[in-house]
N, C-alpha and C positions, 0 to 999 in steps of 0.2 A: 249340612244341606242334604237333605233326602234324594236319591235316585233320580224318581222324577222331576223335581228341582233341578239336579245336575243333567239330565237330557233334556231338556226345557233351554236348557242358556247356550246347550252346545247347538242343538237347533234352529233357536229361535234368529238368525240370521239368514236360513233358508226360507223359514215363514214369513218374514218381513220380503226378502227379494223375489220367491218365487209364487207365495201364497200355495204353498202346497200344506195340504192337510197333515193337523197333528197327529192326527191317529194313524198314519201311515207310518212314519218315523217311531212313536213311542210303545217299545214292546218293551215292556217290563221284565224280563225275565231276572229270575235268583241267579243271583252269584255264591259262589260254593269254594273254598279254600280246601287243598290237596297238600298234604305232603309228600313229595317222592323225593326218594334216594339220588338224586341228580351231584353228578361230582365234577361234570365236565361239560364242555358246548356239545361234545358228542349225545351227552344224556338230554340234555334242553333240545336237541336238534329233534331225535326221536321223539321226546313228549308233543314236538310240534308237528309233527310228520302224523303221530296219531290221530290228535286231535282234529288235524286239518281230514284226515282220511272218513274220521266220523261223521263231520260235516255239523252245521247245526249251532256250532260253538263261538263265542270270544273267548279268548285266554290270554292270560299275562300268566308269563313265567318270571319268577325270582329265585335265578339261580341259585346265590350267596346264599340265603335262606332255604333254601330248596324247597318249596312254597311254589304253585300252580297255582292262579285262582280265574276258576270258568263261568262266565255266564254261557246258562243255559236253559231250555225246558228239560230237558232229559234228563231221567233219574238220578242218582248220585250214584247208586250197583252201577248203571251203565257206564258213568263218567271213570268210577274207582277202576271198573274191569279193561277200561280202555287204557289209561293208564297204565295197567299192568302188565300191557302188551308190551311195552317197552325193556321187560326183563327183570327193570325195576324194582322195589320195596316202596310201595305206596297205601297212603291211609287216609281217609276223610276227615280231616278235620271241622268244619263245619259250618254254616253258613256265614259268609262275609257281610 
């Protein structure tokens, strides 16, 4: 199932109850997979404290895997360099 597919079904319950426009809801933005050095909830905490600082973003973290992956507009330099505030060893691995 394609993105838009999958925000389509998660919405489409809003659309039917409150007839609010698709286009306000569906912003397509790329998702981008991260590897950072994360070894503890301490490191997940900071990857989230950045991200949330940057503004802009979704993110899922997986820890066990140590694996971020960001929807976003923003560049991927910007996303990797923000990441790396965390002190971290992080590397783009590439679009999800």
């Amino acid at each position: 199932m394609t993105t838009l597919c999958k925000r389509y079904v998660e919405i489409r319950p809003l659309i039917t109850k409150y007839g609010v426009s698709l286009s306000n809801y569906l912003h397509l933005r790329p998702k981008h997979e991260f590897f950072v050095d994360m070894t503890c909830e301490g490191c997940s905490g900071a990857v989230t404290r950045v991200l949330n600082k940057l503004g802009g973003v979704q993110f899922e973290i997986d820890l066990p895997n140590k694996k971020v992956f960001i929807e976003s507009d923003k560049d991927t330099d910007v996303l990797l360099e923000t990441l790396k505030k965390t002190g971290k060893a992080a590397n783009y691995i590439g679009p999800k």
